[in-house]
N, C-alpha and C positions, 0 to 999 in steps of 0.2 A: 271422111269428107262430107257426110251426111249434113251434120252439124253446122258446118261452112254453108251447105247450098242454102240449108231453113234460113242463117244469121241473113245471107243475102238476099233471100226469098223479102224477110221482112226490111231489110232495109232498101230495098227497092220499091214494095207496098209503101214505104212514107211514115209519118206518125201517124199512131191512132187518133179516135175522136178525145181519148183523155189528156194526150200530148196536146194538141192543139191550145192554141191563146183563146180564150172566150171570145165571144162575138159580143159586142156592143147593144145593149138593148135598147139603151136611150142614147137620143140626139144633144148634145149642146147648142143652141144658139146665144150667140150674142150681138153686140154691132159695132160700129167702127170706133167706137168714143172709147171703148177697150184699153187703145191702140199701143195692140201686141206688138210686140219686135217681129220682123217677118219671118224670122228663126220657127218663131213659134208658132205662125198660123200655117208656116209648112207642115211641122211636125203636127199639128192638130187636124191637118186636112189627110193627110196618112193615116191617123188614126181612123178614118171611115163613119166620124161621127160628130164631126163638128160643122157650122157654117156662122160665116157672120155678116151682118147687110151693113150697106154703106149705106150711112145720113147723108143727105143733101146741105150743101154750102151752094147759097148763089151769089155773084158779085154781079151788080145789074140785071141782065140777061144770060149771065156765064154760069152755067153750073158746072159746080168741081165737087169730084168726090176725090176719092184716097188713091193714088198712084205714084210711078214716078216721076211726075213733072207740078205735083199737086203742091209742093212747096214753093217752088217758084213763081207759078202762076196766083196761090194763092196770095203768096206775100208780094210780089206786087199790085195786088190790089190793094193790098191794107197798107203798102205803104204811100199811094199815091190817092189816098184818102176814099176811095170810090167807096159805096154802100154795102157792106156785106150784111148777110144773114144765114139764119140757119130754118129749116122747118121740120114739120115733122114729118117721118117716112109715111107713105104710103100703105096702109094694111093690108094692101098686096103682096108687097115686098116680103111681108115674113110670111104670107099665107100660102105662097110659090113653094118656098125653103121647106114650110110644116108638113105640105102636101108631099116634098121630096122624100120625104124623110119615110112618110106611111108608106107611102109604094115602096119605099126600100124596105120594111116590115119593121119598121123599130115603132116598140112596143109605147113608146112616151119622148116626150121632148122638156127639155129644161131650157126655158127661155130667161135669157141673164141681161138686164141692160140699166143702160145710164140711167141716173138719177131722176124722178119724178116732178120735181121740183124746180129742174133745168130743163126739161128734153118732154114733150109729149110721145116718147120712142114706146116706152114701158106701155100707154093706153093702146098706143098702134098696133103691137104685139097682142094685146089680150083683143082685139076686134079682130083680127085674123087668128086667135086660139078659136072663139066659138064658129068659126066658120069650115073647121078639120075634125072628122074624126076622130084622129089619134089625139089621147092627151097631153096635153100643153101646160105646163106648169111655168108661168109668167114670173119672174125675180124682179123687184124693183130693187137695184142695188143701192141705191141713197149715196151713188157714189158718182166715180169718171175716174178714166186713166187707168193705170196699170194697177189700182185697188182692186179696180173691176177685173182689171187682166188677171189678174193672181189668182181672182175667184173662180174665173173662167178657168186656166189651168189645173185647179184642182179637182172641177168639175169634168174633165175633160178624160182627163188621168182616172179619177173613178170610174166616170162612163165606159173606159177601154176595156176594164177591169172586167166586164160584164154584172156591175152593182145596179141595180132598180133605183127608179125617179128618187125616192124620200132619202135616198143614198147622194144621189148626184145630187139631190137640192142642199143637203146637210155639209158635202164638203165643200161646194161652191160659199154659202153662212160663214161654216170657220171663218171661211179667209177674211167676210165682206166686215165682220164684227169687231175687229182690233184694228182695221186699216184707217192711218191719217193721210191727208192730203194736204201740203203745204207748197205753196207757189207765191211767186214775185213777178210782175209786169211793170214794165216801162210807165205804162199807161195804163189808165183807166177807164181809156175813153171808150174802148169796145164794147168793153163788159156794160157799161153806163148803155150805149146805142144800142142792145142786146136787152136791155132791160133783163140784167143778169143780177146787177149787183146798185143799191139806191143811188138816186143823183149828190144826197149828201155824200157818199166816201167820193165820188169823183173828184168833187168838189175839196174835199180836206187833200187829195193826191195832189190836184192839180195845184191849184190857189196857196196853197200855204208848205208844198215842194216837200209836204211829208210822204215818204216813202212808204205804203201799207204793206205788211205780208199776210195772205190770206190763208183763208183755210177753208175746206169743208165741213161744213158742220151740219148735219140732221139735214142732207141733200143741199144744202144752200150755201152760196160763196158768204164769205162772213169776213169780216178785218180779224186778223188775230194779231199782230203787231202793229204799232206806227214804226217808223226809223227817220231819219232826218236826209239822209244821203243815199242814195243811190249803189255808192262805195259802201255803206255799212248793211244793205238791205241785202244782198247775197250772203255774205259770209255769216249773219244773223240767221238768215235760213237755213244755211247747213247747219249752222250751232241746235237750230228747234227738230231739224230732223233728226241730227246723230242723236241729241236727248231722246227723242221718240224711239229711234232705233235701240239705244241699249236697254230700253225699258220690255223689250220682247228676249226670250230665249232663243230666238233662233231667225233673225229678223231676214225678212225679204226688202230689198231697195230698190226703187226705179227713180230713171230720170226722165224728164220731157221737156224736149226744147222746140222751138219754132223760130230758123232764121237766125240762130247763133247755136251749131251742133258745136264750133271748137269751144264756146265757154258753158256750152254743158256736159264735152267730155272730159272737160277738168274740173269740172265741181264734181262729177261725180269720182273720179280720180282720189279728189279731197276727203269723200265723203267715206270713198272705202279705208283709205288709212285711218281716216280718225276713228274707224269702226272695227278695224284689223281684218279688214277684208281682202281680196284680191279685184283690182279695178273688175274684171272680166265677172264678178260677182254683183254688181253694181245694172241690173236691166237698163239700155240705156236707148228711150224709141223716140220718134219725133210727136208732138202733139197731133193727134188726127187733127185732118182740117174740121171735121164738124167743131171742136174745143179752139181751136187756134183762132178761127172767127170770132169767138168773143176774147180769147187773154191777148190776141193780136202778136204782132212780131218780138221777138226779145225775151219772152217768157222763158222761167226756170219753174218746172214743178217736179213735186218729190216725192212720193210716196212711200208708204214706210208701213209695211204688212206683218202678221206674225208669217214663217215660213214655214212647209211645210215638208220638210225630209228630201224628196226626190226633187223638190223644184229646181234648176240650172237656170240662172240667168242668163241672156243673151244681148247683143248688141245688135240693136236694129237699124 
């Protein structure tokens, strides 16, 4: 019986320190332009090493950030024409997060955010880097959406791992380096009022009833198709992203809508068959409102990543 009391001696002790899952050395931050399925900022807020700060949208005197009631209220403002905008966070905001993070004892942080080109987010974050001890390593991802999600994920994933900064900056890159961004709006008039994208494409959208489908390119909204109808501008965009998607090995997909979730959960529906996926494969989250204020109500955007092994899409 000897033998039995030691076995439960130690399994009453617990696992040792080599059993044990690594502790997390480094922080992920990101921000709401992300905008992760809430699957995943659960499972990333468990992880004990993640945080992300919500951008300001104002609608007159209204400010809305990311909740549940943010789509409603935001999309009535945008559809009963009132002034939205978007600015840039506060150097505060992430200075708070950097400072949490050192009192928690993690050794670095990886700062991951929207595009530099759209978003003054990325400078905000490096004025609140020189203002913390702990090192801050600022990512301008030259992106938005779930390109950026993806990156954040695998950065995230690492960090749990208990992998060092030049680790968590390196798997976060993978992702941001092959990722497209393809999207379709109603309108162009946000993007136009946002001084997002030039008064000439409004202009050919609006006046001449050509349909644009955009893209991300080197951080900046860009025309990547004309279409003639409205009817042909959707299903041309899934045709540009399943092309994108089978050009990766192993591809990740997201969808993002604003104000039409039943016709973006059948695009994306469409997009998994034509790619031999399973819908539930297909990431499928709502545009954060800081993005929605400029592509406005009705949008479809697509993203289209290489993937990377453990990733699980989720429905947000």
């Amino acid at each position: 019986m000897a033998w039995l009391r030691r076995r439960w001696g130690r399994l009453r002790q617990g696992p040792t320190p080599a059993e044990l899952p690594p502790r997390p050395r480094i922080a992920v931050v990101t921000d709401s332009s992300a905008a992760l399925p809430e699957e995943w900022s659960d499972e990333f807020e468990r992880a004990g090493c993640f945080a992300s700060v919500v951008l300001p949208v104002m609608a007159g005197e209204e400010i809305f950030t990311d909740g549940e009631d943010v789509d409603t209220a935001l999309g009535i403002a945008l559809a009963t024409g009132r002034t939205v905008r978007t600015s840039r966070p506060a150097p505060g905001q992430f200075e708070r997060v950097y400072r949490g993070f050192a009192t928690a004892g993690f050794e670095g942080i990886v700062s991951l955010h929207l595009s530099g080109k759209l978003s003054g987010t990325a400078d905000a974050a490096r004025i609140a880097a020189g203002r913390v001890d702990v090192p801050v390593e600022v990512v301008d991802s030259g992106t938005a959406g779930m390109a950026l999600g993806f990156a954040v994920r695998s950065a995230v994933e690492t960090a749990a791992r208990g992998a060092d900064g030049a680790a968590v900056r390196a798997a976060a890159l993978g992702r941001l380096t092959h990722a497209d961004v393809f999207f379709y709006v109603p309108s162009l008039e946000q993007l136009r009022r946002g001084g997002r994208i030039g008064a000439a494409a409004s202009l050919v959208g609006t006046v001449l009833a050509i349909k644009p489908i955009l893209c991300l390119r080197d951080g900046l909204i860009v025309p990547l198709e004309r279409v003639r109808t409205a009817a042909r501008a959707v299903p041309r965009l899934r045709e540009l992203a399943v092309t994108a998607a089978r050009t990766r090995r192993d591809p990740a997909v997201a969808v993002h809508f604003f104000g039409n979730r039943d016709e973006a959960a059948a695009f994306a529906a469409d997009m998994a068959r034509d790619l031999g996926m399973q819908t539930a494969d297909v990431a499928l989250s709502p545009m954060p409102a800081v993005l929605a204020a400029h592509t406005g109500l009705g949008v479809i955007a697509v993203i289209v990543a290489e993937g990377a092994g453990g990733d699980e899409a989720a429905e947000g």
